[in-house]
N, CA, C and O atoms as a CHARMM CRD file, in Angstrom:
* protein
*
  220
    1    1 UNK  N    219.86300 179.41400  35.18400 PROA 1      0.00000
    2    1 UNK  CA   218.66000 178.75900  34.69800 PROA 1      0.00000
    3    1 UNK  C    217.68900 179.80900  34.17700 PROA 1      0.00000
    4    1 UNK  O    217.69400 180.91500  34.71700 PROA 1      0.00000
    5    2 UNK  N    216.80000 179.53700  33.10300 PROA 2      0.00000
    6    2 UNK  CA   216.40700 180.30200  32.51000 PROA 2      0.00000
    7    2 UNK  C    214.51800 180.24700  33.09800 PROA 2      0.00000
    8    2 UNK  O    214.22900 179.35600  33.89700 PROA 2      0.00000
    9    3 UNK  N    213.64300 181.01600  32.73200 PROA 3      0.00000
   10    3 UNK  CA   212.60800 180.77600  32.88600 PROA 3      0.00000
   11    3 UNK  C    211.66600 179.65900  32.69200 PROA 3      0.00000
   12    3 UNK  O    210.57600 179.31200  33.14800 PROA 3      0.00000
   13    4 UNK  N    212.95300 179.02500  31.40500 PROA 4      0.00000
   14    4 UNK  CA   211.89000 177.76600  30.55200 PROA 4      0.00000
   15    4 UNK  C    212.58400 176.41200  31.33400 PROA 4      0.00000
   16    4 UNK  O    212.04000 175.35300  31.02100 PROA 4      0.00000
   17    5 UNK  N    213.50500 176.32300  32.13100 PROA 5      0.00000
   18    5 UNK  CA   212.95400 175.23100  33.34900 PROA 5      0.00000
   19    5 UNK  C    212.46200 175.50100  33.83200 PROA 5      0.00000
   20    5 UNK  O    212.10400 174.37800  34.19000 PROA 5      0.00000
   21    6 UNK  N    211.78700 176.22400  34.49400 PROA 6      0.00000
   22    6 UNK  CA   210.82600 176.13400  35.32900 PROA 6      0.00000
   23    6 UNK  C    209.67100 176.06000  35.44300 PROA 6      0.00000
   24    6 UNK  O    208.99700 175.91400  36.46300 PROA 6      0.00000
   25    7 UNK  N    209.18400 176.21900  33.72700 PROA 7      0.00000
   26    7 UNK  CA   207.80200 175.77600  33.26500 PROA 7      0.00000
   27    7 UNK  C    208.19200 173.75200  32.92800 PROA 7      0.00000
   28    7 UNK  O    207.66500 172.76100  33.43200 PROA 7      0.00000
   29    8 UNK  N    209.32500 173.88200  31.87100 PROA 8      0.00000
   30    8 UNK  CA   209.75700 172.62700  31.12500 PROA 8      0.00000
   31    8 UNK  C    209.85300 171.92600  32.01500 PROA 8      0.00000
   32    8 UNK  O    209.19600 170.93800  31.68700 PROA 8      0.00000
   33    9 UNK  N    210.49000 171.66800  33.54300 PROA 9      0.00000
   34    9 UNK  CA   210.86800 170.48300  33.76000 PROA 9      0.00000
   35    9 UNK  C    209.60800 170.07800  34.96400 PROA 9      0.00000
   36    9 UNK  O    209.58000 168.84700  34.97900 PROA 9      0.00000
   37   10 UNK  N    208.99500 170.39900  35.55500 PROA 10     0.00000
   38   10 UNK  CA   207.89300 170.09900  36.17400 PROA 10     0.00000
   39   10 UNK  C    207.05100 169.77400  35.20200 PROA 10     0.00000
   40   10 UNK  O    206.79200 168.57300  35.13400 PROA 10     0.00000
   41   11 UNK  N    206.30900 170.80100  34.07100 PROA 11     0.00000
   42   11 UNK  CA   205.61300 169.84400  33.09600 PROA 11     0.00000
   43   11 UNK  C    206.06000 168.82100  32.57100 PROA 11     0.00000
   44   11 UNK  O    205.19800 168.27500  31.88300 PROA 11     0.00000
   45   12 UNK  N    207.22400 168.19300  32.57800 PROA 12     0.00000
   46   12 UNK  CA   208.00600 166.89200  31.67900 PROA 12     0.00000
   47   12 UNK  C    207.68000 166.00700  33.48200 PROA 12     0.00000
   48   12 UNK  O    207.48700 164.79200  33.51800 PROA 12     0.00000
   49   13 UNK  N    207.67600 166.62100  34.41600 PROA 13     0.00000
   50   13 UNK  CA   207.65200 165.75900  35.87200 PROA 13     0.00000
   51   13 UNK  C    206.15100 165.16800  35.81200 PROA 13     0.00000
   52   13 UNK  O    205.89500 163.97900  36.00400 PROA 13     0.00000
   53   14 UNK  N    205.17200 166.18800  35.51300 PROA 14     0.00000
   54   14 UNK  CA   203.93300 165.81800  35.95600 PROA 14     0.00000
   55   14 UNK  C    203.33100 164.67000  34.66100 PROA 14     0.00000
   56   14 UNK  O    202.38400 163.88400  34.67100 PROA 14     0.00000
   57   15 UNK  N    204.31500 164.98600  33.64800 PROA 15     0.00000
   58   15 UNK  CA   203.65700 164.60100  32.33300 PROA 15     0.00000
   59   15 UNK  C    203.65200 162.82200  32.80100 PROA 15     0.00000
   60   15 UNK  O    202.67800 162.07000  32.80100 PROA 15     0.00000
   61   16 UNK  N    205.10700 162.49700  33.18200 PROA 16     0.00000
   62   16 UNK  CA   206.00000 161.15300  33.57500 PROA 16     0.00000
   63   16 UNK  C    204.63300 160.63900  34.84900 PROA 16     0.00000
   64   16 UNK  O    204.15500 159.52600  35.06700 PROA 16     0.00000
   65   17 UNK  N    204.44900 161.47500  35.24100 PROA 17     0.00000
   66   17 UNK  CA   203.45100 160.86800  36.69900 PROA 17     0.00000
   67   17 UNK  C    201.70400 160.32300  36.08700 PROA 17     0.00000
   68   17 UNK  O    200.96600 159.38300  36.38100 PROA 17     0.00000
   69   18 UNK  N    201.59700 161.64500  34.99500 PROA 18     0.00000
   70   18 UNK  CA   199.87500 161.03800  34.42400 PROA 18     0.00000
   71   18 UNK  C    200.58200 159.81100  33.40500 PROA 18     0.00000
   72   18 UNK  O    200.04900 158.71700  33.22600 PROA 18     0.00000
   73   19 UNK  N    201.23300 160.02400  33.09700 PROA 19     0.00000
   74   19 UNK  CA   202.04600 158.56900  31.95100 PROA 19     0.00000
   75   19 UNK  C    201.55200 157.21500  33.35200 PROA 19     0.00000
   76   19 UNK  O    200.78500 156.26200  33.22000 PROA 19     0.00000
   77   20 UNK  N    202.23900 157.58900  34.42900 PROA 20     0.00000
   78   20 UNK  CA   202.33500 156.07100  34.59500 PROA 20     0.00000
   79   20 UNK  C    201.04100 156.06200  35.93000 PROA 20     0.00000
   80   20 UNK  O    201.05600 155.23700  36.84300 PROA 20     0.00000
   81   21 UNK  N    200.28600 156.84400  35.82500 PROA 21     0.00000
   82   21 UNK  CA   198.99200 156.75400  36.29000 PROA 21     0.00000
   83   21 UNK  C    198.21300 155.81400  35.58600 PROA 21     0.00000
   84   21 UNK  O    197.83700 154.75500  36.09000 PROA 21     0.00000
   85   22 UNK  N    197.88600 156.27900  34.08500 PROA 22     0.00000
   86   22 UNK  CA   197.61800 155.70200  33.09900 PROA 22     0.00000
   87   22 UNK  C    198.08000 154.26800  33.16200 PROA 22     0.00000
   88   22 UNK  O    197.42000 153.29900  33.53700 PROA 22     0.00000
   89   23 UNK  N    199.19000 154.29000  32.77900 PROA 23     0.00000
   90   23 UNK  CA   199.62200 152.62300  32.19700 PROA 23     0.00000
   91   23 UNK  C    200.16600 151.54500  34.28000 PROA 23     0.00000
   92   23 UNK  O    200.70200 150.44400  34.40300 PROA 23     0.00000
   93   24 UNK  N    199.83800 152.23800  35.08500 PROA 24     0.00000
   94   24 UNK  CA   199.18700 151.37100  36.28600 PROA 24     0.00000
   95   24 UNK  C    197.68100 150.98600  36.45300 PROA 24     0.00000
   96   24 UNK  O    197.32100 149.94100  36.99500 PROA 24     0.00000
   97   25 UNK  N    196.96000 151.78500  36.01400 PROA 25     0.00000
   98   25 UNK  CA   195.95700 151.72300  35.85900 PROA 25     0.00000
   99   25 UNK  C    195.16000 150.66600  34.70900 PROA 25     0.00000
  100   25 UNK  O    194.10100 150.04400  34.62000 PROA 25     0.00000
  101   26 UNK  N    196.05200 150.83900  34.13700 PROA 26     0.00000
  102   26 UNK  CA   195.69600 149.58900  32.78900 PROA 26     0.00000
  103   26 UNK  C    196.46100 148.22000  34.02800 PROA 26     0.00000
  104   26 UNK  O    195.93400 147.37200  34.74900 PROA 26     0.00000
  105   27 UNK  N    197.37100 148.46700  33.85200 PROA 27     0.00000
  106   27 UNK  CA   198.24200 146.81600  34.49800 PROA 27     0.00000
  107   27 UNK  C    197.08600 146.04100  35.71800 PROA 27     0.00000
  108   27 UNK  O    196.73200 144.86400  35.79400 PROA 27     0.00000
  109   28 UNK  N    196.72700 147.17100  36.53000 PROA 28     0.00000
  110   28 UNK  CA   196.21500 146.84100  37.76300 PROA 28     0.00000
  111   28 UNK  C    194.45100 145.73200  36.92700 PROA 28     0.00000
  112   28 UNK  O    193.67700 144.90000  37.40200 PROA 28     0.00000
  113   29 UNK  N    194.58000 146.33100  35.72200 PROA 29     0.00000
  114   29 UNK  CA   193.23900 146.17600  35.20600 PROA 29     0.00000
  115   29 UNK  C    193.24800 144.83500  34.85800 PROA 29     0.00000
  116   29 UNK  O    192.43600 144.02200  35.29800 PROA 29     0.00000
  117   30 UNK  N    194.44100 144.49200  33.82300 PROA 30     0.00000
  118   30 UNK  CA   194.74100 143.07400  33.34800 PROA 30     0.00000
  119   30 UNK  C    194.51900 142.36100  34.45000 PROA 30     0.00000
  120   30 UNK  O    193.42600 141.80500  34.55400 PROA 30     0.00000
  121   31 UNK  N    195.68700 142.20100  35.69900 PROA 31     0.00000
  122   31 UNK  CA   195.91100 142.02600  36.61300 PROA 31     0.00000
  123   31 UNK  C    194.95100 141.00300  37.30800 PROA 31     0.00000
  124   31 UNK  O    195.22100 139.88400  37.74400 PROA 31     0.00000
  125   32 UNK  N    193.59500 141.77000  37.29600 PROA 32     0.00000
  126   32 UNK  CA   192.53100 141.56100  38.00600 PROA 32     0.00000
  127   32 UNK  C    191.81100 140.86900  37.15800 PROA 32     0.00000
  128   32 UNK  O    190.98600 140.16800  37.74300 PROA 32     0.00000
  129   33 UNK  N    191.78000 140.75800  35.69300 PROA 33     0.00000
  130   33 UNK  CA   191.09000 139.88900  34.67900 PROA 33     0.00000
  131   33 UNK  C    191.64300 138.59900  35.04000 PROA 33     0.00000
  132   33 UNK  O    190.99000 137.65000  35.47200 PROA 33     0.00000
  133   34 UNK  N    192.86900 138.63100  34.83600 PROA 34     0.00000
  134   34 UNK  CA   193.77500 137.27300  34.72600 PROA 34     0.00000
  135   34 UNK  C    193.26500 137.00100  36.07100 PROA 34     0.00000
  136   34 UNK  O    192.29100 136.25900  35.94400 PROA 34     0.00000
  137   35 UNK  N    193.49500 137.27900  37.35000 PROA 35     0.00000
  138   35 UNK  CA   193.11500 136.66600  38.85900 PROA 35     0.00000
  139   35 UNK  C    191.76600 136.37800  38.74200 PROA 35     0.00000
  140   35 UNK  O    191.27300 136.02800  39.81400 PROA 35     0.00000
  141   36 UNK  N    190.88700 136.41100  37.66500 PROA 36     0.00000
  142   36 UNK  CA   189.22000 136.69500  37.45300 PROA 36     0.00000
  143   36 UNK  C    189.12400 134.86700  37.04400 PROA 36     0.00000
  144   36 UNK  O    188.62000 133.99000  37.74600 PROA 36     0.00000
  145   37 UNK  N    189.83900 134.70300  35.58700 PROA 37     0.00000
  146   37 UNK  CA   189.84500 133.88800  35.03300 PROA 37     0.00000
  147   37 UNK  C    190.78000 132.40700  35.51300 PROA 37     0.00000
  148   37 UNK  O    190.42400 131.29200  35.13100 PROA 37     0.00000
  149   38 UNK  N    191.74300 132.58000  36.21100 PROA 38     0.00000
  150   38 UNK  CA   192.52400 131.75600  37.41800 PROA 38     0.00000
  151   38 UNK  C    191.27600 131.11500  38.36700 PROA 38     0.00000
  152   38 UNK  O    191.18300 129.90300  38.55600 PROA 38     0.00000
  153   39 UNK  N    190.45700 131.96900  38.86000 PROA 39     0.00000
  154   39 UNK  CA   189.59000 131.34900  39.78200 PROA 39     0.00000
  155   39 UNK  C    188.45100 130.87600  39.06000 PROA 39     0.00000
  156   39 UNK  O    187.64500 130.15200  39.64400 PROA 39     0.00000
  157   40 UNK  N    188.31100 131.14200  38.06000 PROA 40     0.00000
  158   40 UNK  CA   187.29100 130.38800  36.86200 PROA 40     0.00000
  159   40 UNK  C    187.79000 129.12000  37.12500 PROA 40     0.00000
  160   40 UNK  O    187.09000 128.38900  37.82500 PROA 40     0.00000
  161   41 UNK  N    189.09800 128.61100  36.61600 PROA 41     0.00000
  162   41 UNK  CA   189.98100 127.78400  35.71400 PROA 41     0.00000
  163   41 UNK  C    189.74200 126.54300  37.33600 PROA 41     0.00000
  164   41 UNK  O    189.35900 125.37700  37.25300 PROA 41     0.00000
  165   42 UNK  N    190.13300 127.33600  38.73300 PROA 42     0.00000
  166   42 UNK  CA   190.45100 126.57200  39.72300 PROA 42     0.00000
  167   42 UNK  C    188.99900 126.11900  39.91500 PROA 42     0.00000
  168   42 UNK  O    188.90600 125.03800  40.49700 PROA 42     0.00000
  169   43 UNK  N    187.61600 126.81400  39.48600 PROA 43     0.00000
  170   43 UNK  CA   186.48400 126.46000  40.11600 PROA 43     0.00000
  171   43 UNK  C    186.11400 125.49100  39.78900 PROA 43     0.00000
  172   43 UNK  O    185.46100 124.67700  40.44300 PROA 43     0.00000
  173   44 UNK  N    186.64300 125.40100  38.22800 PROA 44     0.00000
  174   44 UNK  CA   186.06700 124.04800  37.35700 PROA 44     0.00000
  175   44 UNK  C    186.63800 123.14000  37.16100 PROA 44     0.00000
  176   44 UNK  O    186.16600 122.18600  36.54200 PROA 44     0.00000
  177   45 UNK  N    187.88200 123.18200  37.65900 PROA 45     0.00000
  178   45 UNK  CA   189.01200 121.73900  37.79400 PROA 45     0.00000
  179   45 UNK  C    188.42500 121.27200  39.14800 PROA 45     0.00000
  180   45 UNK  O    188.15500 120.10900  39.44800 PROA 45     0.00000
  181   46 UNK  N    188.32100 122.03500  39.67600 PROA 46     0.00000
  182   46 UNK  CA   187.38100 121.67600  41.39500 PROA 46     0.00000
  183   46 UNK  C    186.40500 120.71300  41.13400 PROA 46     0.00000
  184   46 UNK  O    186.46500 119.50000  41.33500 PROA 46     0.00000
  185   47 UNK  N    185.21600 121.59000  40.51700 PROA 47     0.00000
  186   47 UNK  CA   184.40800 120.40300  39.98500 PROA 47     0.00000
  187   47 UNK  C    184.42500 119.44400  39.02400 PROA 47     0.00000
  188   47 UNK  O    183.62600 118.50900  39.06600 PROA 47     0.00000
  189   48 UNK  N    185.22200 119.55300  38.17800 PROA 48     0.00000
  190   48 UNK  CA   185.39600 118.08200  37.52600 PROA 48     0.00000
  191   48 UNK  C    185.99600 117.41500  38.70200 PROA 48     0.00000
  192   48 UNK  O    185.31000 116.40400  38.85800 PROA 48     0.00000
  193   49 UNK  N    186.85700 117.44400  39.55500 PROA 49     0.00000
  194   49 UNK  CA   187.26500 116.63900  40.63500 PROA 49     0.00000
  195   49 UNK  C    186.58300 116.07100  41.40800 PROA 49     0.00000
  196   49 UNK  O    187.05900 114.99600  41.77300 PROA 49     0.00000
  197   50 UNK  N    185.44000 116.39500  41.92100 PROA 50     0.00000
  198   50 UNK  CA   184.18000 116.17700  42.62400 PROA 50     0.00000
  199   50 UNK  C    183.29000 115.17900  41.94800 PROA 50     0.00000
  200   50 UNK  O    182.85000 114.11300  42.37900 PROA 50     0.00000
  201   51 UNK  N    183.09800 115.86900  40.59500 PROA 51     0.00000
  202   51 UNK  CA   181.95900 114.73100  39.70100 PROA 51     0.00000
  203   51 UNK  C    182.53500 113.49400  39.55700 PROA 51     0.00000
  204   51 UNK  O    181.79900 112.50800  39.59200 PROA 51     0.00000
  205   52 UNK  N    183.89300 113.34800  39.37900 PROA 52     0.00000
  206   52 UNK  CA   184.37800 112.41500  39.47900 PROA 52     0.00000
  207   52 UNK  C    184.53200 111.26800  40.30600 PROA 52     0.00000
  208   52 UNK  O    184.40400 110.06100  40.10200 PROA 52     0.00000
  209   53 UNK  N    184.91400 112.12700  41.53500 PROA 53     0.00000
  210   53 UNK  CA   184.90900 111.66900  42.93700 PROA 53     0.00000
  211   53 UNK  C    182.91800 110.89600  43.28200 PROA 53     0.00000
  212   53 UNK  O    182.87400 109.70600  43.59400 PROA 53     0.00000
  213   54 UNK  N    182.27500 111.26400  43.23300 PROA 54     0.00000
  214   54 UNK  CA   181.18700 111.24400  43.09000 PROA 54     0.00000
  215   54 UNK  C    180.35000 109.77800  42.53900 PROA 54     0.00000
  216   54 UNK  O    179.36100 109.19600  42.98300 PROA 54     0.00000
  217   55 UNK  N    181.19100 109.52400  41.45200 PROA 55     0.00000
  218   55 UNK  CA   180.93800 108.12500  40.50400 PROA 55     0.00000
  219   55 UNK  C    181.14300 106.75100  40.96000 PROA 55     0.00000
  220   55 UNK  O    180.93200 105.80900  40.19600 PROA 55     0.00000
């Protein structure tokens, strides 16, 4: 093995780890929008159920 694995393949290791730092970091992000807008969706089917109930 030459000198240039031992720079090359840890930098190609660490590169793969900030890669999917990054794109978890996005997912986790959606993730939490969509679970944002789900409890929107459930709050207001809730209450149309109620106003209804109500009449």
């Amino acid at each position: 093995m030459t000198l240039g694995h031992f720079i090359y393949i840890p930098g190609i290791l660490l590169l793969g780890v900030v890669i999917g730092y990054v794109l978890g970091g996005r997912a986790s992000q959606i993730r939490a929008s969509e679970g944002e807008e789900l409890d929107a969706r459930r709050a207001a089917r809730e209450a149309r159920r109620r106003a209804r109930q109500g009449d």
